[in-house]
N, C-alpha and C positions, 0 to 999 in steps of 0.2 A: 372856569365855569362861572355860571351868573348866579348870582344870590340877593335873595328880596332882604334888604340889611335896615336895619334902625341905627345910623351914623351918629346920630347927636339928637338931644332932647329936645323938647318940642314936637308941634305936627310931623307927621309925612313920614316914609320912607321911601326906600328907591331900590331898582335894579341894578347890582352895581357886580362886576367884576372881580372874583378870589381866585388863588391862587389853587390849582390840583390841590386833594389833601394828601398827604401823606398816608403810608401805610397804617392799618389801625397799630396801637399800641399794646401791651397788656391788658387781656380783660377787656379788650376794646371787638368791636366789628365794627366796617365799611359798612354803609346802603347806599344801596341805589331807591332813591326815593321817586315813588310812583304814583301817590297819592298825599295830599295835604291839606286839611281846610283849615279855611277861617275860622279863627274862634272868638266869641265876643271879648275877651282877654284881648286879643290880637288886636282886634278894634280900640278896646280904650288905651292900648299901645299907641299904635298909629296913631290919636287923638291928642296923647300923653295926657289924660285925665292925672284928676288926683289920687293917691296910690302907686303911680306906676312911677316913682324917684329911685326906688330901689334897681333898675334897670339900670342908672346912666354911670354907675362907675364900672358898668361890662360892656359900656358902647365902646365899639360898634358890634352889634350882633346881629347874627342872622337869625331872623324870626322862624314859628311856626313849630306847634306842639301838638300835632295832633297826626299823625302822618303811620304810612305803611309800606313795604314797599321788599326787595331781596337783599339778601345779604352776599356780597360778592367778595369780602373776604374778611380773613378772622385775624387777629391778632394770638399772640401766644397765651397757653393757657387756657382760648378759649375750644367748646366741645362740638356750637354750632358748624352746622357746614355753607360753604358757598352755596346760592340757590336756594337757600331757607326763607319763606316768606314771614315776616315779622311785621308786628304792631311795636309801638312805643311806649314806655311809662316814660314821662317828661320830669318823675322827679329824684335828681341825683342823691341819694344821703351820703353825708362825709364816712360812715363809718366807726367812726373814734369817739364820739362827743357821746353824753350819757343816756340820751334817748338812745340812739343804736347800739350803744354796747348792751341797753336791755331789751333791745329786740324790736325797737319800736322805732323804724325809719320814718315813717310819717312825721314824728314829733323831731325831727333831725334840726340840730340848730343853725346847721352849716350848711343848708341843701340848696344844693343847686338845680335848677331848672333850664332843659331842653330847651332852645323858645327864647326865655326869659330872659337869663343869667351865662350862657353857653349857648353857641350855634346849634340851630335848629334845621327845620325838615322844608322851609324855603330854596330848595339845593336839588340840583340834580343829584347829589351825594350828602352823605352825612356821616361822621364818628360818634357813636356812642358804645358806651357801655354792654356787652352783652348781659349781663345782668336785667337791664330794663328792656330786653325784649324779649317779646314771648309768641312764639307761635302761633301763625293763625291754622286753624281748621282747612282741612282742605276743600271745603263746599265753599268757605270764605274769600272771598278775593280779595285787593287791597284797596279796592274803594272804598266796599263796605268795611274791610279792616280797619280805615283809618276814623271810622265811628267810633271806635272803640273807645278813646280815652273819653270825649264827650261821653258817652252812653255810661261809663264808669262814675263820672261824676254822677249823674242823676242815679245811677245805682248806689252810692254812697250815700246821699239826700235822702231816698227812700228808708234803706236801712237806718238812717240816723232817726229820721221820724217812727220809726218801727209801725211802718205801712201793715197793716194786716187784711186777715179775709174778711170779708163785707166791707170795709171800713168804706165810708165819701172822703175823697182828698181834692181839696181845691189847691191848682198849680196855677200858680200868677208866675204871668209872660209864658211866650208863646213860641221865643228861639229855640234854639238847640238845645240848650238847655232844659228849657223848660220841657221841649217834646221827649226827652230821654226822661224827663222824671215824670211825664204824663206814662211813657211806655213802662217803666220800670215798677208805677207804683198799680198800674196794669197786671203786670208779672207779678206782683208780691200779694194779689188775693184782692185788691180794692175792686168793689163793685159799683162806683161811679166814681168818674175822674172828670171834671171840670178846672178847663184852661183857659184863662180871665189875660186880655190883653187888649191894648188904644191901639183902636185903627188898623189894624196888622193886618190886612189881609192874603198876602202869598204866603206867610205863616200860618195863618188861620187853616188854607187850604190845603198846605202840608196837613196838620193836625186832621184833618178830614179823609186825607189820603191812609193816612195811618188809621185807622177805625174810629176817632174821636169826632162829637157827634153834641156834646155839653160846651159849646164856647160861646164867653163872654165877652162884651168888647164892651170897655167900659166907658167909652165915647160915647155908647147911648142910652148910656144910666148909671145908678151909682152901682157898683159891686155886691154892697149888701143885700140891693133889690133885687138884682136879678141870681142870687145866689140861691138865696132863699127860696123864691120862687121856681127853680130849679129843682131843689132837693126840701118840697113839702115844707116848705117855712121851716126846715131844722136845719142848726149849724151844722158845720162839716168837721168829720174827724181829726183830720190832719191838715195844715196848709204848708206849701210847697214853694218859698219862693225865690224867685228866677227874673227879675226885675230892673236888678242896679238900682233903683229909686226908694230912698230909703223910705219915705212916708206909705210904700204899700204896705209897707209891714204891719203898719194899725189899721189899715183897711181887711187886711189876713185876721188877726185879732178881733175882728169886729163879728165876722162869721164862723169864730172857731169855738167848738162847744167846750163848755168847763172842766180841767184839764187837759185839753188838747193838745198837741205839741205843732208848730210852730218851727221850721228848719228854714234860715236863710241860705241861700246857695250864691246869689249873687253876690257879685261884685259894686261896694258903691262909693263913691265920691265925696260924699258928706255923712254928716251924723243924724242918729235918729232919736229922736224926743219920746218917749214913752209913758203913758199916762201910767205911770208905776199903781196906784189905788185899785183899778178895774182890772189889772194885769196880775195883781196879789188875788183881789177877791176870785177872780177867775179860773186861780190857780192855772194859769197856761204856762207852758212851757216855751221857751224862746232857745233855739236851739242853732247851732253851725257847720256847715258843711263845708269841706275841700279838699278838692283831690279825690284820691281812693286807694283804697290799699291791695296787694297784689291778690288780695284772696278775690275779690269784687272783680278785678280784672277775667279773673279765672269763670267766674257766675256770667260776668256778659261774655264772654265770647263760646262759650258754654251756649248762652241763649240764641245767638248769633248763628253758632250752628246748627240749631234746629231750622232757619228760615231764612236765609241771608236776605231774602228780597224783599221781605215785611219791612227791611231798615231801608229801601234804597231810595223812597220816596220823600226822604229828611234832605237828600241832596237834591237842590234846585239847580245849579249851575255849574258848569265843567270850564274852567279857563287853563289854557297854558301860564305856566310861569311868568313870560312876557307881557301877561295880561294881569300880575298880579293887583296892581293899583288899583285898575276898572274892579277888580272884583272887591276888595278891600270898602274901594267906594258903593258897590252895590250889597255891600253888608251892612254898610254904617248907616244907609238909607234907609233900610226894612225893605230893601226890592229885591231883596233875596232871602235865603233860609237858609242853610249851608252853600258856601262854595268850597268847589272841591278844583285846588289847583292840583297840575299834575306834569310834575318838571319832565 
């Protein structure tokens, strides 16, 4: 079969040819992978940004962590059946080490990641874990399934900021990310949600497809001004960020009312310089987000099934496999919002 692979460090990846897999193993199942997007992760893979060195002692891998698709066979052990439509959690825990033996996978020292670290959902097939998948609803398909893991993060990000009812949540950047934590902190009672992003326009206009209606582009002014000016010259409750660029972080802090919390979500490449004084007196909160834990899984696709369609307008483009490059590049550019390849 053909698999979108990351060979060796540096730029680029390629379509490159592997071998049938094997039957699944213990505790394993086969997919047939039918849905997969890009994720900004994927992107600053491809780019090999800073950050992403922890990858090249598992080159060559096949990318892609975000994926949905049937299970066509089970390994021993396991209770799903063939024909079961499944989503992914993309994070392996070892099991053994002292976070999991108290129950806290997330904090796993040894974790392996779908995608990342082990062959991922780039594949017309894939092995994983039955463990990390978990049934989709049946009003769900696996297009919209493969929202899931995205939609999960920004449901972690919400809950981490402990979004509540009435609360203003300003969300900087305007990708998938962000729009999951625009939707989520939607879901969790916030009664304006404002999405701050440069230039972005095909994301912009996803955010509008979704009901979001508060967007800022700070190409034609500074963040502070038009925030305010938004929401009656008063800061905003929570800020949400979804960026990679570390310095928006003191642009979020600048609009964020006195103890506010403050949850980064992205991903970034450099360090960030904090005016420690205004951030004491301020008493804000500076807070982190990643991943999500299987309970959050459970809450989005729970939401998912009340309205699979409300999510389908986050995917802008459909490419086959053999297309994955173009797509890769029409992510890295902002001329796309989700791409959804589909082996």
């Amino acid at each position: 079969m053909q698999a979108l692979r990351k060979s060796r460090p540096g730029s680029g990846l390629g379509l490159e040819p592997v071998s049938a897999l094997p039957a699944p193993a213990a505790g394993e199942v086969l997919m047939r992978v039918e849905n997969v997007g890009i994720c900004g992760s994927d992107v600053h893979a491809y780019e090999w940004t800073d950050g992403y060195g922890f990858m090249e002692p598992h080159l060559p891998v096949t990318m892609g962590h975000e994926f949905a698709g049937h299970v066509v066979a089970t390994g021993p052990g396991v209770e799903m059946q063939p024909g079961q439509r499944v989503a992914v959690m993309p994070g392996i825990p070892c099991g053994t080490c002292a976070a999991c033996r108290r129950g806290e996978p997330r904090g796993c020292t040894n974790r392996r990641t779908v995608g990342l670290t082990v062959d991922g959902g780039f594949a017309s097939h894939v092995r994983v874990p039955a463990a990390n998948c978990i049934a989709l609803p049946d009003n769900v398909d696996t297009e919209v399934g493969a929202l899931a893991e995205p939609l999960a993060v920004g449901c972690e990000g919400v809950l981490t900021a402990g979004v509540g009812l009435g609360d203003t949540v300003l969300v900087m950047g305007p990708g998938t990310i962000g729009q999951a934590l625009a939707l989520m902190a939607r879901f969790a009672g916030a009664a304006r949600v404002i999405v701050s992003g440069r230039a972005d326009a095909p994301r912009f206009e996803v955010l509008r497809a979704l009901g979001f209606c508060d967007l800022v582009d700070v190409a034609e002014a500074p963040l502070r001004d038009q925030v305010l000016a938004l929401n009656n010259g008063l800061p905003v409750d929570a800020v949400l960020e979804a960026t990679g660029i570390p310095s928006t972080v003191n642009e979020g802090l600048s609009v964020l009312r006195k103890d506010g919390v403050l949850v980064a979500v992205g991903i970034h490449a450099s360090s960030l310089t904090l005016p420690l004084t205004d951030f004491v007196r301020m008493r804000h909160q500076l807070r982190a987000s990643h991943g999500a834990a299987r309970r959050t899984w459970d809450r989005v696709l729970a939401l998912l099934s009340r309205d699979p369609e409300a999510f389908r307008p986050m995917i802008t483009h459909r490419l086959p496999l053999e297309r994955g490059v173009e797509g890769f590049e029409l992510a890295r550019q902002r001329a796309a919002s989700k791409v959804m390849l589909q082996p």
